[in-house]
C-alpha positions, 0 to 999 in steps of 0.5 A: 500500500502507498500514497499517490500525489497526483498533479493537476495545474496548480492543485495536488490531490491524494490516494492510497493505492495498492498493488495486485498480482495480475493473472499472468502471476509476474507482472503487477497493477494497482487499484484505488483504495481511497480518495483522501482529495487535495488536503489528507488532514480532512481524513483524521481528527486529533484528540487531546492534541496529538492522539490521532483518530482516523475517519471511519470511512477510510480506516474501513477502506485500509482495513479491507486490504490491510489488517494493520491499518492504523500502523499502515495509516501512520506510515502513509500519512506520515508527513501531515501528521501534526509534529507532537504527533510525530514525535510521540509515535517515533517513540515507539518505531522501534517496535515495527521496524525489521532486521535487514536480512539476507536475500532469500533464493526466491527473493534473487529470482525476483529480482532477476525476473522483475527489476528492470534495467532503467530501475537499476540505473536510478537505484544506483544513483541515488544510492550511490551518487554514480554518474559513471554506470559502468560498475553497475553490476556491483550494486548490492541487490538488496537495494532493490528490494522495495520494488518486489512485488510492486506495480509500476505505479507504486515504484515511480512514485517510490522514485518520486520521493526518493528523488526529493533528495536531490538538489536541481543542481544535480538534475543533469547528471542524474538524468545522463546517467539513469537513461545512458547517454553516456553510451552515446559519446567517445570523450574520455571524460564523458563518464563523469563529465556530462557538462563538458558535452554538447548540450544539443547532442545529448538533448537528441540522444535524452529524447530518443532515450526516454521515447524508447523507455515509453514504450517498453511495455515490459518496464510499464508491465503493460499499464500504458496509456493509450498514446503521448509520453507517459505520466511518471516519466514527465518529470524527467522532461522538466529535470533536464530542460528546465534546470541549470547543472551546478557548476562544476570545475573540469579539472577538480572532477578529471583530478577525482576521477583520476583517484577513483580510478586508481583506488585498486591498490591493496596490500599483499596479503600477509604471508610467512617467508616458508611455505605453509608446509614447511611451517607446520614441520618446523612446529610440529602444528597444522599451519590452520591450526597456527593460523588460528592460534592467538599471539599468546598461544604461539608465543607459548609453542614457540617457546616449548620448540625454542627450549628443544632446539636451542643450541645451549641444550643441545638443540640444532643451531640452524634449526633454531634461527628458521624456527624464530624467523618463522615465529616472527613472521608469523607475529607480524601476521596477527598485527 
């Protein structure tokens, strides 16, 4: 369940809706639950000035497709709730907030079969603040969960929200990337770079994006009006045309980009100057088992050998020295 804001000249109005599963069982519309009109605050009064009482009408209509619908109500209606409202209920959030957990194998398969490649890009942005897509693949996939079993209403107006957050300076890059005009230009600044390009060629290569986007009548799951550009993706127009990029300096960015790309250095890992064979014959100990023990617990082997091999006892000189380099490497290992 979700709220919708639908936009018509100067005048918001307001709905709750809810995704279904269509017949075909992998693709996803929306019905109406209710019409909560231009000002949602009519739906509710407050008692002693911040318990809130929602209408009966539509605690009826939520509870029909939901059982838990004063939290759900709270949830959707958040932001016009009054603020001692808000703080009180905040209070106890911690009672319906879950654990992230790990992907179940039916939750991959979902996300296989129902996340589209436009939804990834938009994801990636604005988890990670990627204009460059090219290590899209490495996007943890539990990002994508919100958008399982959803219809494609609910997802754009999910966008939507999450899309506030970015400032109209911001609007061009974001834009550039999630439609992959990147693919369209050979510079080798145009990864990152967007404002360095020609602003009429990537309006061609944006307007030929987004007509291909419209009628991807699997990325719509088959909701597609009956013709002109569709309504969620007039938002992208208006973000590309009617928004000035922040300026940014060409050489501050190329000098990051430079960083960026070069953050692959890692230390070489760790390793005794013997081969593990050898390390567990010189201590008569499996080299797992040395790899496990603490500093202490070696310190304290090293010593039982030392006692036996030392030359003092009677023990092999040379035997000796390889036994403290190898302890030594070993110590400086566990550091």
């Amino acid at each position: 369940m979700y709220l919708a804001s639908l936009k018509k000249g100067q005048t918001i109005t307001y709905q709750i809706r809810q995704s279904y599963r269509k017949e075909d069982g992998d693709t996803f519309g929306y019905r109406l639950i209710y019409d909560l009109g231009p000002d949602p605050r009519r739906s509710f009064e407050l008692y002693n000035d911040y318990i809130v009482l929602f209408n009966d009408e539509l605690m009826s209509a939520v509870a029909a497709a939901d059982e838990n619908e004063e939290f759900t109500l709270d949830q959707l209606l958040w932001r016009f709730l009054p603020q001692e409202t808000r703080r009180r209920l905040a209070l106890f959030g911690s009672r319906f907030s879950l654990r992230p957990s790990p992907l179940s194998a039916e939750e991959r398969d979902k996300i296989d079969r129902q996340i589209h490649l436009f939804d990834r890009r938009r994801l990636y942005y604005l988890r990670y603040g990627a204009v460059d897509q090219s290590r899209l693949s490495r996007m943890h996939e539990k990002c994508c969960r919100p958008l399982l079993d959803t219809s494609r209403d609910e997802r754009e107006f999910y966008f939507t929200a999450e899309e506030a957050a970015l400032s109209s300076g911001h609007y061009l890059q974001y834009i550039y990337a999630i439609f992959n005009i990147q693919k369209h230009f050979h510079q080798s600044f145009a990864p990152w770079f967007p404002e360095a390009l020609p602003s009429d060629e990537m309006a061609d290569h944006f307007l030929s994006e987004i007509c291909i986007l419209n009628d991807d009548c699997r990325f719509w799951q088959g909701d597609m009006s009956a013709e002109g550009l569709q309504a969620h993706l007039r938002r992208y127009l208006i973000m590309f045309f009617d928004y000035r990029p922040a300026i940014r300096s060409f050489q501050a960015e190329f000098a990051k980009a430079f960083r960026d790309g070069h953050r692959r250095f890692r230390w070489p890992k760790r390793t005794p100057n013997r081969p593990p064979e050898k390390v567990s014959e010189i201590f008569a100990t499996p080299y797992d088992q040395l790899q496990k023990m603490s500093r202490e617990q070696l310190t304290r082997l090293y010593r039982k050998k030392a006692m036996d091999l030392h030359p003092d006892r009677g023990g092999d000189h040379d035997l000796f020295i390889e036994l403290t380099e190898v302890y030594e490497s070993l110590q400086r290992m566990k550091k």
